[in-house]
N, C-alpha and C positions, 0 to 999 in steps of 0.2 A: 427511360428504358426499364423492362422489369428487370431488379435483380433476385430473383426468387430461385436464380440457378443453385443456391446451396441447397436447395431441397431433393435433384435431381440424383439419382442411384448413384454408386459406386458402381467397379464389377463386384465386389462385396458382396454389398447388400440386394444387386438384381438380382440375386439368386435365393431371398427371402422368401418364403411362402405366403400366401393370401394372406393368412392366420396368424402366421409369424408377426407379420406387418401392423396386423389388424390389432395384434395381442400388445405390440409395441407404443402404440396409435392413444392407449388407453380404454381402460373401462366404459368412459363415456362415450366412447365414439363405437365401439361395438356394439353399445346398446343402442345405436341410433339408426344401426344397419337393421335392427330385427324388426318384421313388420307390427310386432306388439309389445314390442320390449324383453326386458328379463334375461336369462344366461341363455349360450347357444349350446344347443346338442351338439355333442361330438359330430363333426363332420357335415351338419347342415349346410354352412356355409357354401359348401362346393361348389361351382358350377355344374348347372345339373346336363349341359350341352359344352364341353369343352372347346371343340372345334368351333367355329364362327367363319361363315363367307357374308363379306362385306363387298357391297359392289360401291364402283366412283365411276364417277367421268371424269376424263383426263384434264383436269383442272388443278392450279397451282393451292386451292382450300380443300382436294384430298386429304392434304399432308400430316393432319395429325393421325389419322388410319392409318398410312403409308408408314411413318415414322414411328406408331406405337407396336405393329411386325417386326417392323426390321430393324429397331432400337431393342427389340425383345421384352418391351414394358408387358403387352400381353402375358406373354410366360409366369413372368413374375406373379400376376393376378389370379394363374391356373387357367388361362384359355391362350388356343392356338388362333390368332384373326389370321383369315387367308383373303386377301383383299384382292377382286373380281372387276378386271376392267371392263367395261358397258360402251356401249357404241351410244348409246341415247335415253335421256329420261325416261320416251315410252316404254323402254327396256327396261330398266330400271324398276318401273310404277312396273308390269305383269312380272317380270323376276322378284318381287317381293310378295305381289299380291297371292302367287302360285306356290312360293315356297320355295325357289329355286335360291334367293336369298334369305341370308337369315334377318341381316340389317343391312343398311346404305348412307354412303354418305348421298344428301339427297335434298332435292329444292325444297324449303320450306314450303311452301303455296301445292307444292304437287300433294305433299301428304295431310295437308287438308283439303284439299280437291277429292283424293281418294277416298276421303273419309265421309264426304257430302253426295261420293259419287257425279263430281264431276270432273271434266277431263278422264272419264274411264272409269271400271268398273267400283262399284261400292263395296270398301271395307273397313272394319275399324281400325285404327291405324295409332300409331304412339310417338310423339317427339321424344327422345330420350333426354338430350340435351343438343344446343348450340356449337357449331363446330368453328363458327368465324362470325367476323365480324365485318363490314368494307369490303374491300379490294376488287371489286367488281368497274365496269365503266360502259358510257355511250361511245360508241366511235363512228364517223361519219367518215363517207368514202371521202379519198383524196381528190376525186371530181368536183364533188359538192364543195368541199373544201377550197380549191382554187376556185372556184365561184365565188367567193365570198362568204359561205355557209359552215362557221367554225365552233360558233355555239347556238345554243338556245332561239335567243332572238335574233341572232343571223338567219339561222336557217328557218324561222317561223315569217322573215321577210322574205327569203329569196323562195319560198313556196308559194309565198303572196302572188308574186310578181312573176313567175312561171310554174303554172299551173297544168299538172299532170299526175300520173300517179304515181305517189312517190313509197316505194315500201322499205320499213324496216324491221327487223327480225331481232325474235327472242326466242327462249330455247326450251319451254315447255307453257302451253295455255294458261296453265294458271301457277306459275312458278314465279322464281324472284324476278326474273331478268326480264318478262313480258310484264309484269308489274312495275318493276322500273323504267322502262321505258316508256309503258302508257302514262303512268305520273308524268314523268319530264316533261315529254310531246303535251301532255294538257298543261303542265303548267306556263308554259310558255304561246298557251292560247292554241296548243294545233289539236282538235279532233282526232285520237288516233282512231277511232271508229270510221268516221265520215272523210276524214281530212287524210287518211291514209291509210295503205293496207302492210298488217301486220301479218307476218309468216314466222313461223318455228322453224329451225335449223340447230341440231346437232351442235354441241360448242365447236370441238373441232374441227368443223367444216366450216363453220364462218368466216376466216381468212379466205378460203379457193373461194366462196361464193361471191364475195365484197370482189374479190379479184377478175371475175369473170364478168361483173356488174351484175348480180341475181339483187342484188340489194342498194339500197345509201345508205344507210345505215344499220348497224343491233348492238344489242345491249348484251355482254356476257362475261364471264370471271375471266381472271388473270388463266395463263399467261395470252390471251387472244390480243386482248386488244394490244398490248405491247407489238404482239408480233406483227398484225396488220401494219402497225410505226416502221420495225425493221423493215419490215419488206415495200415500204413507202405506197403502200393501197390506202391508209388510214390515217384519220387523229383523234386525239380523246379530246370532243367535245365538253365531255362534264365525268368525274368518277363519281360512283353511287352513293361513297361519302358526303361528295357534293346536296347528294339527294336528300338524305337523311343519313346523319354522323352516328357511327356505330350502329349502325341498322343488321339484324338479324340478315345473317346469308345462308349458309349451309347448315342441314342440324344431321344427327344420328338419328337415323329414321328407323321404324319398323311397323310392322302390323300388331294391333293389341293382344290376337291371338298369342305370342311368340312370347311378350312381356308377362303376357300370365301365365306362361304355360314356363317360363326359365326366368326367375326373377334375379337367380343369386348370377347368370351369365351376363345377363344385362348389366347388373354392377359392376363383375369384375371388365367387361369392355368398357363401359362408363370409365373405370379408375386407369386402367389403360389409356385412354385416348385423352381424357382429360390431362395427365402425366404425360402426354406427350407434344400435345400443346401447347406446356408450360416449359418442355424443355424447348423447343421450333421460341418461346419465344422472351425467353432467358437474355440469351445475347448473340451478338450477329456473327460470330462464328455458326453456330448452332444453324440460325436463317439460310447461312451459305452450306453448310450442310445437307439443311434440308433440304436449297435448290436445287444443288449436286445431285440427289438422289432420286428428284421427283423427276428430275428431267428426262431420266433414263426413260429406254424404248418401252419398258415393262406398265409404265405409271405415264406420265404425259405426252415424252416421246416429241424434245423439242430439245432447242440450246437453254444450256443454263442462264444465257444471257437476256432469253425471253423471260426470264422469273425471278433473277437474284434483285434487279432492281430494285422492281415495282414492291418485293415484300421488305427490304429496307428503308422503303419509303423515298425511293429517289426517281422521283415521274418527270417524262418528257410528256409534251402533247404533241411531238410530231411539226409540229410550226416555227421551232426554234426557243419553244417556252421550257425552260426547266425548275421544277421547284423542288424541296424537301417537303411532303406532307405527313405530320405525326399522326394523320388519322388513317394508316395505310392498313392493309389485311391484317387483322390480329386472332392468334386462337385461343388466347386464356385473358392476359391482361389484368393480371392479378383475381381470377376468376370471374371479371365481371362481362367474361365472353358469353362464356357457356350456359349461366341459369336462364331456364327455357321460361321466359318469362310469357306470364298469358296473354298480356299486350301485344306482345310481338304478335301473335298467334294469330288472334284479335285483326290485327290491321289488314291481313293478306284476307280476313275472307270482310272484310269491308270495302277493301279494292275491287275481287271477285263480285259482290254487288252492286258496286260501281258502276263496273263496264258489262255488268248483262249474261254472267257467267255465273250468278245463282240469282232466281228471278223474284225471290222473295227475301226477305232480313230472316236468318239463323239465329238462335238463340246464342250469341256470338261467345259470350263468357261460359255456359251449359260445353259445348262445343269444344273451347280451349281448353276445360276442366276435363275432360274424355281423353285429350291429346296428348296434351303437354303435362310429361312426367314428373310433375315438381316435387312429390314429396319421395320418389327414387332420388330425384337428383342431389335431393337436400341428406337424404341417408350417405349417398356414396360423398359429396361435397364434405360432410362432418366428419368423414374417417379420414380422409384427406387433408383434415384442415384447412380446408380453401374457403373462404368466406363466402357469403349468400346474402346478397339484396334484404329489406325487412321486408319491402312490396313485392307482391307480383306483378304488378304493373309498373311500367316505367313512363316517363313523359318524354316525348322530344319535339321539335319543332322540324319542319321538314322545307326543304329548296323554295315554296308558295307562300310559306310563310305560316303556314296553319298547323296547330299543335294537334299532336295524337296523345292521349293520357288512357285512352280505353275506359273512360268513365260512361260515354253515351255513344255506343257506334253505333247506331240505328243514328242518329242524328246527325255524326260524322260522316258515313256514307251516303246520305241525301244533300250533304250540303256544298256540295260540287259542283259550281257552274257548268264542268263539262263532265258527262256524264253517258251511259247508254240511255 
C-alpha cells in the first residue's frame, strides 16, 4: 500500500499559492520548472489560462480529474478544472480537436490516432502524463459463459466447434480497449479480423448492449465490467492486467497547439491531478472516498458498489471465483503511474499496424518524441518531488508471452503470426 499520504494538504496549506509552494519546494526545483533555467520573473509563473474544461467518460480512471476539482488541489495550483462529461470518445477526439475542450481524460491509442490522422481528423496532439494504470477487463456474455466459454481457450474452442459470427466490442478504433481485445482474441489463436467482427460501443452502453445480445463479448474500464456481474449478463473472462501488468490506460490528453500556446496551465493541471492521484491512492479510506464521489449522477452515475471493489483490488469473475489482485487500477504508485513513458506510446501504434489501421511503419520513436510530454512532465515531477524512471522506455512481458522494450518496433509489429 502506498503510504505517501503525509505528503497530502492540510486545510492549512491547500490554500498555499503556486509560488508559495513552489518557493517552499526549493531553489532546485524552481529551476527545473523554467524552460531554460535561471530565476523567475515576477509572475511568469502564472497560468496564463486559468479556467480548464476537461472532458471524461463515465469511467471509474476519471477519478484523479474528478478528485483534483472537487478535493480543490486545482485552486491550490491557480486553475479552476471544470470537468465535462462526454457521451463518447468520438466526442471526445472533435471536442478537443475544435477546441471545445481544453484537455481530456482520454484513450491513449485515440490521441495517437489523431495525431497520425487516423480514426479521424489530423492534428498534433500532446500526452501530458499517464492518469492509470490496469483496471480495465474482457467480459463475455453469461450465454457464452453457461456454454462452456469462461476464458481464452474455452471460448477459442467453443468458436471452433460452432461456427458463426461471433462479435465483440471496444470503445474506440484505435484506443486501449479495442487494442486489448484484438491482443487477447489473437493471442489465444482467434483472428479478431477474419474470425470475428469487432464494433465500437460507448462504455456506458456496454451493459444494455451485452443485455439485449448486440454482442458476446467487449473489452472496457471499470466500473462496466463489474456491473455486467451485478446484473448477472456477464463475467470477467481475463482483466487487462492479465494482459499486460501495469500497462498504460488513460492519459491527460490534449492538442500541441494548446501545450504551446499555455505551458505554465498545463503544469499547474499536471500538479493538480498528479496530487490527486497520490491522494485516490494513499490509503483506502481515501479509494472509498473516491468511489463515493465518482459514483454520483454528475461523474459515472452508478452504485458505489459497481467501483469500491474492483479499485481495492477485490475481483469476483462472476462464476463463483473471488481473488485479492495487487495489480488492481492504480493512479500514482509512488509515481511510477504517471511518467508518459515513450514505450508505452510506442506499442499502441505498433498494434495500429498490426491490425491494418496505419498501412505503413511510422517513425515510431520520432512520433512518441512529438507526443509524449516528458521533459513537462519531468519539470512538474521535480517540483513535486515525485520520482522519474532514468529510462523512457520500460520492458514488459505481455499474456503470449512476448516482451515489448521499444528497442525495434518495426520488428515487433511484423512478428505476429496473426496479423492484418
Amino acid at each position: 500500500m502506498n503510504t505517501s499520504a503525509k505528503a497530502t494538504p492540510t486545510v492549512e496549506t491547500a490554500g498555499l499559492s503556486r509560488r508559495q509552494m513552489l518557493h517552499n519546494a526549493g531553489a532546485a526545483a524552481v529551476a527545473s520548472l523554467l524552460p531554460m533555467g535561471g530565476v523567475w520573473a515576477q509572475g511568469s509563473d502564472k497560468p496564463e489560462k486559468e479556467e480548464v474544461r476537461i472532458g471524461f467518460i463515465p469511467l471509474t480512471d476519471c477519478a484523479s480529474i474528478v478528485m483534483a476539482s472537487v478535493l480543490g488541489f486545482d485552486k491550490k495550483y491557480g486553475v479552476k478544472i471544470t470537468p465535462t462529461k462526454e457521451a463518447s470518445w468520438a466526442g471526445v477526439r472533435d471536442k478537443l480537436v475544435n477546441g471545445e475542450l481544453d484537455m481530456a481524460h482520454v484513450l491513449y491509442g485515440l490521441v495517437y490516432g489523431v495525431h497520425l490522422g487516423i480514426g479521424g481528423p489530423k492534428k498534433d496532439m500532446a500526452v501530458l502524463m499517464t492518469l492509470n494504470n490496469n483496471g480495465q477487463a474482457i467480459t463475455l456474455s453469461k450465454a457464452l459463459a453457461d456454454k462452456g466459454a469462461v476464458d481464452g481457450p474455452s471460448l477459442a474452442k467453443f468458436m471452433a466447434a460452432n461456427p458463426r459470427e461471433y462479435t465483440f466490442a471496444g470503445t474506440f478504433p484505435t484506443g486501449t480497449h479495442a487494442m486489448w481485445m484484438h491482443y487477447w482474441l489473437a493471442s489465444f489463436g482467434i483472428n479478431p479480423l477474419s474470425g470475428a467482427k469487432l464494433i465500437t460501443v460507448p462504455p456506458p452502453q456496454m451493459v444494455a448492449n451485452m443485455r439485449v445480445g448486440n454482442m458476446d463479448g467487449f473489452c472496457v474500464g471499470e466500473p462496466w465490467n463489474h456491473r455486467a456481474i451485478l446484473d448477472g449478463i456477464g463475467i470477467t473472462a481475463n482483466t487487462t492486467q492479465d494482459i499486460w501488468k501495469d500497462h498504460p490506460e488513460k492519459v491527460l490528453g490534449c492538442t500541441g497547439e494548446f501545450v504551446k500556446k499555455y505551458p505554465n496551465t498545463a503544469r499547474a493541471v499536471m500538479m493538480a491531478v498528479l496530487e490527486a492521484g497520490k491522494w485516490i491512492d494513499a490509503n483506502l479510506a481515501n479509494k472509498t472516498k473516491m468511489a463515493e464521489t465518482v459514483a454520483a449522477k454528475a461523474y459515472i452515475n452508478t452504485s458505489v458498489d459497481a467501483i469500491n471493489q474492483r479499485i481495492l483490488g477485490r475481483y469476483q469473475n462472476g462464476l463463483g471465483k473471488t481473488w485479492d489482485d495487487p495489480n488492481h487500477m492504480k493512479f500514482f504508485n509512488d509515481g511510477a503511474v504517471n511518467f508518459p513513458y515513450l514505450s508505452d506510446g510506442m506499442w499502441f501504434l505498433t498494434q495500429h499496424k498490426r491490425w491494418g489501421l496505419l498501412k505503413d511503419h511510422p517513425d515510431y520513436l520520432a512520433v512518441a518524441k512529438q507526443i509524449n510530454q516528458v521533459d513537462l512532465y519531468k519539470q512538474v515531477a521535480s517540483a513535486m518531488k515525485v520520482s522519474v524512471p532514468k529510462d523512457v522506455m520500460r520492458t514488459s512481458k505481455l499474456i503470449d508471452g512476448v516482451v515489448w522494450d521499444g528497442k525495434d518496433p518495426k520488428k515487433y509489429a511484423d512478428s505476429f503470426k496473426i496479423k492484418a
